[in-house]
C-alpha positions as CSV (number, residue, x, y, z in Angstrom):
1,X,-83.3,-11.9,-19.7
2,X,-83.7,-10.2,-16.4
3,X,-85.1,-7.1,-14.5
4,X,-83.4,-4.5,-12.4
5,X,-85.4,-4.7,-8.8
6,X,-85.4,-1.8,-6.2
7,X,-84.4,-2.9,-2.9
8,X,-87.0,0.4,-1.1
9,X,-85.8,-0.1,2.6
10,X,-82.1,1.0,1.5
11,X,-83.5,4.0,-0.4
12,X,-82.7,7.5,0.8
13,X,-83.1,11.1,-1.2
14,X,-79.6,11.0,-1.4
15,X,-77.8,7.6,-3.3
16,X,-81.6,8.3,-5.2
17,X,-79.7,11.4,-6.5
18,X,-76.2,9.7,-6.9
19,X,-78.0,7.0,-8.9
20,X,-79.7,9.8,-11.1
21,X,-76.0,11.1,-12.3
22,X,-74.8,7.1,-12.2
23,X,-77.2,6.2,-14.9
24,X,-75.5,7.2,-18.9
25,X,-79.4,7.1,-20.5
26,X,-81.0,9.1,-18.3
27,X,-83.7,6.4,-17.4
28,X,-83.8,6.9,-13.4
29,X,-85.8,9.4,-11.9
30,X,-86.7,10.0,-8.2
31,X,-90.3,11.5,-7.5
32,X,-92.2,11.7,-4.3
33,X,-90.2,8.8,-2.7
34,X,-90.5,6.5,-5.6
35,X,-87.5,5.5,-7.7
36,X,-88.4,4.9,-11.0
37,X,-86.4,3.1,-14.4
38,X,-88.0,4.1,-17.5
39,X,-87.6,2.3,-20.6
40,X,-85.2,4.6,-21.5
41,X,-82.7,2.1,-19.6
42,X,-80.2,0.0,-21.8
43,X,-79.3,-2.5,-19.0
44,X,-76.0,-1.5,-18.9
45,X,-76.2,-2.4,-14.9
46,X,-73.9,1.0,-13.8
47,X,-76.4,1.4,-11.7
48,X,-76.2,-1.8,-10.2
49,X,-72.5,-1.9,-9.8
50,X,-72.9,1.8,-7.8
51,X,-76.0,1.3,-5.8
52,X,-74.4,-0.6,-3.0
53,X,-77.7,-2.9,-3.0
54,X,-80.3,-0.4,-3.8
55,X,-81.0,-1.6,-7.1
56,X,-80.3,-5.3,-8.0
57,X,-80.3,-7.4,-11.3
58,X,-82.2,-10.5,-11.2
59,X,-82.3,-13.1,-13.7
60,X,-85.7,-14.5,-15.1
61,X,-85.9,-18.1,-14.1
62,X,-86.1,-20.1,-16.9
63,X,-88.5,-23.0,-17.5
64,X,-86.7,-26.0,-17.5
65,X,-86.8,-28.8,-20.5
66,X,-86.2,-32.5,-20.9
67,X,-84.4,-32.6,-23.9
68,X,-84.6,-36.4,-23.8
69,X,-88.6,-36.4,-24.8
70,X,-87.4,-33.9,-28.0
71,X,-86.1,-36.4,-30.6
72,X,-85.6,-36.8,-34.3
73,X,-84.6,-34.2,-36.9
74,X,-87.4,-33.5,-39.3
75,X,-88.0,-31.7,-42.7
76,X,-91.0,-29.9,-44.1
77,X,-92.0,-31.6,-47.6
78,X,-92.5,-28.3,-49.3
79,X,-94.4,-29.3,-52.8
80,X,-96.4,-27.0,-55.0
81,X,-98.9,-29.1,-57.6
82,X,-98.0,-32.4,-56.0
83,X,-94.3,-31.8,-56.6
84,X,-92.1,-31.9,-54.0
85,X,-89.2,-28.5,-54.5
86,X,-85.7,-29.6,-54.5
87,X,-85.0,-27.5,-51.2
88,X,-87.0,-30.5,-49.6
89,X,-84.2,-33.3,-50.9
90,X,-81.4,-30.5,-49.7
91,X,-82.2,-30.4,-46.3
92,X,-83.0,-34.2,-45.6
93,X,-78.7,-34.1,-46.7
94,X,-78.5,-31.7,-44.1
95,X,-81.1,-33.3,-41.4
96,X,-78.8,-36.7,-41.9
97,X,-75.5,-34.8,-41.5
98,X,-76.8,-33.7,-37.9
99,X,-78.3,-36.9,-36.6
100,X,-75.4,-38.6,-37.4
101,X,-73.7,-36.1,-34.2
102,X,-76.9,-37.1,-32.0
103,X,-78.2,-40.7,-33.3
104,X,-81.6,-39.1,-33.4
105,X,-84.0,-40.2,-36.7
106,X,-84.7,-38.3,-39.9
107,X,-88.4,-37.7,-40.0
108,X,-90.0,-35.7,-42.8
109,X,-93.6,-34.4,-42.5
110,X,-95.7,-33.9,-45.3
111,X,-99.1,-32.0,-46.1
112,X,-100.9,-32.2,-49.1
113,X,-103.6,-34.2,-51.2
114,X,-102.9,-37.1,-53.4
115,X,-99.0,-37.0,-52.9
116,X,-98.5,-40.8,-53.3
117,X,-96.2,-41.5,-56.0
118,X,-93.9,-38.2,-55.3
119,X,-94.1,-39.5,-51.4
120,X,-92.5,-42.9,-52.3
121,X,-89.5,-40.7,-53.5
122,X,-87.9,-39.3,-49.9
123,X,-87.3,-43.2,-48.8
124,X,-84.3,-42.8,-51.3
125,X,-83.3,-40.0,-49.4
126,X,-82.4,-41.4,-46.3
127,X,-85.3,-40.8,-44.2
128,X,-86.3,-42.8,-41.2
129,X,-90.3,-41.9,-41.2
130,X,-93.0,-40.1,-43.2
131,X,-95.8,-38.3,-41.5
132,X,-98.4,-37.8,-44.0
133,X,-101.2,-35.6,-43.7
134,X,-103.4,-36.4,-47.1
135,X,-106.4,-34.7,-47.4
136,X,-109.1,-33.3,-49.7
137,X,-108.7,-30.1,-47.6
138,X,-105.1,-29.8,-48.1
139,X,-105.4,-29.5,-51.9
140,X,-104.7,-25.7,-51.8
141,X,-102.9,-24.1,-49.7
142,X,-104.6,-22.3,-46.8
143,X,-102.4,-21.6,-43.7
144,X,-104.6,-22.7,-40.5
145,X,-105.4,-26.5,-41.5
146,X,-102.0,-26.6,-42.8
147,X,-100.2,-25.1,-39.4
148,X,-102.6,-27.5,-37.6
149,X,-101.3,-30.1,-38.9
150,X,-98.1,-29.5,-38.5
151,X,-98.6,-28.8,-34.7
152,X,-100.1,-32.1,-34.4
153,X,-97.1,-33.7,-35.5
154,X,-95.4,-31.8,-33.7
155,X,-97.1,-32.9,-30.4
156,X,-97.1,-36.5,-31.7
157,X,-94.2,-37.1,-32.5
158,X,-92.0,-34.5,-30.3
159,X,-89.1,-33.9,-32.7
160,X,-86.0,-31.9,-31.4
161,X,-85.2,-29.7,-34.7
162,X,-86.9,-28.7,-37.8
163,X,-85.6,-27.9,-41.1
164,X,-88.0,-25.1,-43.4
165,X,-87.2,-24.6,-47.1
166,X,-87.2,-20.5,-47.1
167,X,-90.0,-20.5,-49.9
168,X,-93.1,-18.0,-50.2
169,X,-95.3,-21.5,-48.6
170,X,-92.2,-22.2,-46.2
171,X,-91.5,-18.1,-45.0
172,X,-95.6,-18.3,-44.2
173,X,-96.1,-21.6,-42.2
174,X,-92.7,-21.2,-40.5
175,X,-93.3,-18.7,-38.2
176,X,-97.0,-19.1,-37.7
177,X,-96.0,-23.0,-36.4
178,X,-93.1,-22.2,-34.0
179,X,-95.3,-19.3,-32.6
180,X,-98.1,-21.7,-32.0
181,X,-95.0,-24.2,-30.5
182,X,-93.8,-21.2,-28.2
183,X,-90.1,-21.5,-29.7
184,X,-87.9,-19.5,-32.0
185,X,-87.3,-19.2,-35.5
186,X,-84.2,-18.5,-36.9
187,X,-84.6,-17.4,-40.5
188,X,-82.6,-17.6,-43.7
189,X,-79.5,-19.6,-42.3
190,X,-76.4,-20.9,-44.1
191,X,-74.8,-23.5,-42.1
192,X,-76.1,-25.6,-39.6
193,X,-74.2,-27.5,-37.2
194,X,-75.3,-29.9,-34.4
195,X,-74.2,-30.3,-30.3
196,X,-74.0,-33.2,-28.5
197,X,-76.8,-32.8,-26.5
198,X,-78.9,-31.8,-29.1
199,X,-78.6,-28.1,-29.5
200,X,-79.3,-26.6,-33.2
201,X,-76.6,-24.3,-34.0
202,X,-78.4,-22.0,-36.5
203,X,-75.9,-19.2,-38.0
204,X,-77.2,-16.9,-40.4
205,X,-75.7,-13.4,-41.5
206,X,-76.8,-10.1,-39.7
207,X,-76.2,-6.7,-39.6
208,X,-76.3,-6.5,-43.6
209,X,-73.9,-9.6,-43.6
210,X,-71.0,-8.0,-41.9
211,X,-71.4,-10.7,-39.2
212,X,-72.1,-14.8,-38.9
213,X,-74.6,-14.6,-35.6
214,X,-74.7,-18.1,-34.0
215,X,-78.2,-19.0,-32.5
216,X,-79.3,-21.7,-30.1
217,X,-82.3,-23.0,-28.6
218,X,-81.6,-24.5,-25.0
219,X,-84.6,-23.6,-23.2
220,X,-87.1,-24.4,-25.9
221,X,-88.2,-27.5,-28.2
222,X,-88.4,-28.0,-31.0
223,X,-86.1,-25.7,-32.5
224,X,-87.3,-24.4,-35.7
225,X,-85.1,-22.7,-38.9
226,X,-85.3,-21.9,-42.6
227,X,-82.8,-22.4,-45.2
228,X,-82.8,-20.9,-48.9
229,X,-82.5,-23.4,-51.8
230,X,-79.8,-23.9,-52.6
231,X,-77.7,-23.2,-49.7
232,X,-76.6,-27.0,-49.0
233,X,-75.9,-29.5,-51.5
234,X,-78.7,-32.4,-53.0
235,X,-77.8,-35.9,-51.8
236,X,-78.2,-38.5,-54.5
237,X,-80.8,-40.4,-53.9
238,X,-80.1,-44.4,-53.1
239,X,-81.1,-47.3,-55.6
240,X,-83.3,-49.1,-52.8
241,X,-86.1,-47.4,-50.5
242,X,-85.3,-47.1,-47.0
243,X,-87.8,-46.2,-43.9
244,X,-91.8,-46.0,-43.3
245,X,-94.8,-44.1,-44.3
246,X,-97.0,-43.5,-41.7
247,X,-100.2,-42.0,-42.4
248,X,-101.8,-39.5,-40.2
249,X,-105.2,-38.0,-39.5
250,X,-107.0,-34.8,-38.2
251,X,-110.1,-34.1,-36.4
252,X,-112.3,-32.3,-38.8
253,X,-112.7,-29.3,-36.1
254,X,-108.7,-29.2,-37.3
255,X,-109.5,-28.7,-41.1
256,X,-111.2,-25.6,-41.0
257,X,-110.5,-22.1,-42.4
258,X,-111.8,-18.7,-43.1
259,X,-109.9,-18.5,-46.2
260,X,-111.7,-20.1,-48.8
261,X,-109.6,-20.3,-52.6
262,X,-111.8,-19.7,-55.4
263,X,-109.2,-20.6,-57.7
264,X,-105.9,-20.5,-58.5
265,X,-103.8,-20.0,-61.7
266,X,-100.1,-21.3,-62.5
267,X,-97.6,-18.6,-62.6
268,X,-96.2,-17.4,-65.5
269,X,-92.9,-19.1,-66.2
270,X,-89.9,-17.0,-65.9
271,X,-86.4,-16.8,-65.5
272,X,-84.7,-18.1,-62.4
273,X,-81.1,-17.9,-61.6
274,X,-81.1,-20.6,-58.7
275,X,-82.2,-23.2,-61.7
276,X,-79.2,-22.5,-64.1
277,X,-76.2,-24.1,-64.1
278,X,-74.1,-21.2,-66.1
279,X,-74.2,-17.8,-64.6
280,X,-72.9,-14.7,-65.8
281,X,-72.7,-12.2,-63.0
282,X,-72.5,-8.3,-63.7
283,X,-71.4,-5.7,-61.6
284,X,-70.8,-2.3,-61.4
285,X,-67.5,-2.4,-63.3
286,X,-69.5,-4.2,-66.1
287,X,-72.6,-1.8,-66.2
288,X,-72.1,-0.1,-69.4
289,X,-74.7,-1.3,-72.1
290,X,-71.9,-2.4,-74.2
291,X,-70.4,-4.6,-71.5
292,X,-74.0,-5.8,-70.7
293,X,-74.9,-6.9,-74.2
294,X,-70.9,-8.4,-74.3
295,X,-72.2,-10.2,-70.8
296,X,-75.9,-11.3,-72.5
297,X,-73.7,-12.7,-75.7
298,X,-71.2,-14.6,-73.5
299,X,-74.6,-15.8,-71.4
300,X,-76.0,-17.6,-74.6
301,X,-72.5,-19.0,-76.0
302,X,-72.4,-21.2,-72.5
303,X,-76.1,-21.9,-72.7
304,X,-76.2,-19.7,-69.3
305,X,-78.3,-16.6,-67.8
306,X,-77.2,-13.0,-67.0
307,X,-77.4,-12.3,-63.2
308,X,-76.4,-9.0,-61.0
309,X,-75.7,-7.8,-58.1
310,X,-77.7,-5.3,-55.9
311,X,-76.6,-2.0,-57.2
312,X,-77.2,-3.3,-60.3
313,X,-81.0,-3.5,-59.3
314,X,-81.1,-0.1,-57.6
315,X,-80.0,1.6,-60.6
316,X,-82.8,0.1,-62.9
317,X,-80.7,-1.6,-65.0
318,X,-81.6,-5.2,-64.3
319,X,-84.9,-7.0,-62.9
320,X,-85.0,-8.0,-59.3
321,X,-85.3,-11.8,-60.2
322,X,-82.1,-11.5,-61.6
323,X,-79.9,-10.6,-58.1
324,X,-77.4,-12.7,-56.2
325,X,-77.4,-12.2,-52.3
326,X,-78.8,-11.9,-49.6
327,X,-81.4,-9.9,-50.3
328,X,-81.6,-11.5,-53.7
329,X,-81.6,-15.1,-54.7
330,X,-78.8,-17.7,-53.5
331,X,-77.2,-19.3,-56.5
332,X,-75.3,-22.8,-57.1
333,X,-74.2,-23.3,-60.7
334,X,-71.3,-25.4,-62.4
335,X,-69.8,-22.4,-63.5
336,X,-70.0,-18.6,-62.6
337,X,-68.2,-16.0,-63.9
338,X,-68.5,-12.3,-62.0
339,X,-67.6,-9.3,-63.9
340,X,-66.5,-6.1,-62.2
341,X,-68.2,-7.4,-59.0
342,X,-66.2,-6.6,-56.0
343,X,-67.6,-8.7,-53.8
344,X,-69.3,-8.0,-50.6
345,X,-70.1,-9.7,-48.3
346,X,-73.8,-9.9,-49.1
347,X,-73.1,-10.8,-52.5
348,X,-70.7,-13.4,-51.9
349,X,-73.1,-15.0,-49.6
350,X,-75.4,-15.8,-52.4
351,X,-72.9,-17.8,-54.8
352,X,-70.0,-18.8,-52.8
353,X,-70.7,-22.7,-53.2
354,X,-70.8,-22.8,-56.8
355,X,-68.7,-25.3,-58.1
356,X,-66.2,-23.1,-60.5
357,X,-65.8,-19.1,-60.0
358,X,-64.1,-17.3,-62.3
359,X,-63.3,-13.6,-61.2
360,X,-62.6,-10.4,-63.1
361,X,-62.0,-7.4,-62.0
362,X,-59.1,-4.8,-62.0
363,X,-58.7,-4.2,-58.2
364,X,-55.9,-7.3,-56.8
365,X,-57.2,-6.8,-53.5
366,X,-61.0,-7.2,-54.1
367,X,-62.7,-9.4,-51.8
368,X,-64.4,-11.2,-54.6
369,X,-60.7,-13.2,-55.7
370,X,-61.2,-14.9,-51.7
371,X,-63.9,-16.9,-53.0
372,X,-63.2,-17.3,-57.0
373,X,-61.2,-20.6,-57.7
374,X,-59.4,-18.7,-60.9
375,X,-58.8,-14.6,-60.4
376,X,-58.6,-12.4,-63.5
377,X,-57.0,-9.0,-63.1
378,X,-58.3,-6.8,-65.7
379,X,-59.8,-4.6,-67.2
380,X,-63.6,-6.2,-68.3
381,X,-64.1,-3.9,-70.9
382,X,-61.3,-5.6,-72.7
383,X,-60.9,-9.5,-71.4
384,X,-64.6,-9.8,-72.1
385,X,-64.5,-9.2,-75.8
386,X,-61.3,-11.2,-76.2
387,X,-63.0,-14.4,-74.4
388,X,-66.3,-14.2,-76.5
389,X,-64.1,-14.4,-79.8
390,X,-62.0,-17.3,-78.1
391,X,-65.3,-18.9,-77.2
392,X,-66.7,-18.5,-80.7
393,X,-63.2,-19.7,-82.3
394,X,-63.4,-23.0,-80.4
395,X,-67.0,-23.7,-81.3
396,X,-66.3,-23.3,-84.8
397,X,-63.5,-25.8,-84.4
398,X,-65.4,-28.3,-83.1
């Protein structure tokens, strides 16, 4: 960033005025003497370009880094009742995939108490070293011993990138850590992609998912992002153990909090798309009740779970839980089949790297058939009735 600086000595009444009618947002006003910019101004730098030196644009100088003290790639443990979340095993994939461009080590950091056995588990993951914070005061979750403890790794151990599961712990400590770090967070991203000299590249949709946005870190270390589940793929683990557990500890002064938990109940179990590995997707060309109930029957014949899309959700017809996209859940099942979805961008976003999609929908052109390995065009109404009583016709043949 930079600031627009007014050079006073080449100030008169009169390029005061010009600048007035120069400037498209109304932002510069001359009272008294005094040229002013309000915050009215857009930077567009007109005025700059008009001034002939009365006004100039200078850039902030930036605090310099050396990268070469930033190194390792490492991965929040996210774990809820001693059990690590499979986001956790996604993104050490990832984390390997981009220290094979740098060389740097995987490191994973880990919070909790009594982790031990579900610990020994990330050394078949490819990981180089295994901070572990285990305490009696990490038992629950409470967010300032658990940020503290992550900021001390963090200044221990200096690495150059760190990889966030986006889950309700993850979307907490995230933010409330690089804050504390003085760097940037990029949130919710769906590829990752690694420079040579270190640089994250951190894309992510935005503006509704029209666009990819591409987001670096230069100036600042560590860089920090999130990822959904299920956006990259689980690496299988190896047969044989691989790297170190290192053991950490914090000052007491560190392990305090003014939240105090006075007890905590398991949540309900209930459906979850993200977990399934047959989907059956419904959109608005499927949103009659009869072609939901067909949907809900074809669902239970594959042993599957219905899902939606968002104006699916805005209408009242399904639960929010049930949503694919952006602003729903991010699926990755064997099979998906999307009825009478067009497919948007946000939508597609959510399920593109499942491993078969099967498309139907009557429109040739709809954006859905550029991510579906088999296209159907057709009417739902009637290909869905035919394929449960082909479905049901096979099973009985079996």
């Amino acid at each position: 960033m930079g600031n627009l600086v007014i050079n006073k000595n080449l100030l008169t009444e009169q390029n005061a005025k010009e600048l007035i009618e120069v400037c498209p947002f109304g932002a510069i006003s001359y009272n008294n003497g005094e040229l002013d910019i309000s915050s009215a101004c857009k930077m567009c730098k007109m005025c700059v370009k008009k001034s002939n030196g009365v006004i100039e644009y200078k850039e902030d100088i930036k605090a310099s880094i050396d990268k070469s003290e930033w190194k390792g790639i490492c991965v929040y443990v996210d774990h809820c009742n001693g059990k690590i979340h499979r986001v956790t095993y996604e993104l050490l994939g990832k984390a390997k995939e981009l220290a094979n461009v740098t060389g740097h080590p995987v490191y994973a950091v880990a919070v909790g108490s009594g982790m031990g056995k579900e610990i020994d588990k990330l050394l078949h993951y490819g990981v180089d070293k295994v901070f572990v914070y285990d305490n009696p005061a990490f038992k629950d979750f409470r967010i300032e011993p658990y940020a503290a403890a992550f900021c001390d790794f963090i200044n221990e151990v200096k690495p150059s990138s760190v990889l966030i599961g986006a889950t309700n712990l993850g979307r907490q400590l995230a933010p409330r850590v690089a804050a504390r770090c003085k760097a940037g967070l990029t949130a919710d991203c769906t590829v990752l992609e690694m420079k040579e000299n270190t640089d994250l590249v951190q894309i992510r949709p935005a503006f509704g998912g029209n666009i990819m946005a591409q987001i670096i870190s230069p100036d600042t270390r560590p860089q920090f992002c999130t990822a959904r589940y299920k956006v990259f793929s689980e690496p299988k683990p190896t047969e044989t153990a691989s790297g170190e557990i290192v053991n950490m500890q914090l000052k007491d002064s560190m392990l305090t909090s003014a939240i105090e938990v006075l007890s905590s109940v398991d949540k309900p179990k209930d459906i979850d798309i993200s977990e399934s590995d047959v989907v059956v997707a419904v959109g608005r060309g499927a949103s009659s009740e009869t072609m939901r109930k067909y949907a809900a029957e074809l669902a239970d014949l594959l042993g599957g779970v219905v899902a939606c899309t968002r104006p699916m959700v805005e209408s009242n017809v399904f639960d929010a839980k049930r949503q694919i996209g952006l602003s729903g859940r991010t699926v990755k099942p064997k099979f998906i089949i999307c009825l009478g979805i067009s497919g948007a961008v946000q939508f597609a976003a959510g399920m593109k790297s499942s491993d078969c999609i099967v498309a139907v929908n009557t429109d040739k052109n709809a954006p859905i058939f550029n991510v579906a390995h088999y296209a159907v065009v057709g009417d739902v109404n009637e290909i869905l009735p035919q394929l449960i009583s082909k479905i049901k016709e096979a099973k009985s043949d079996v």
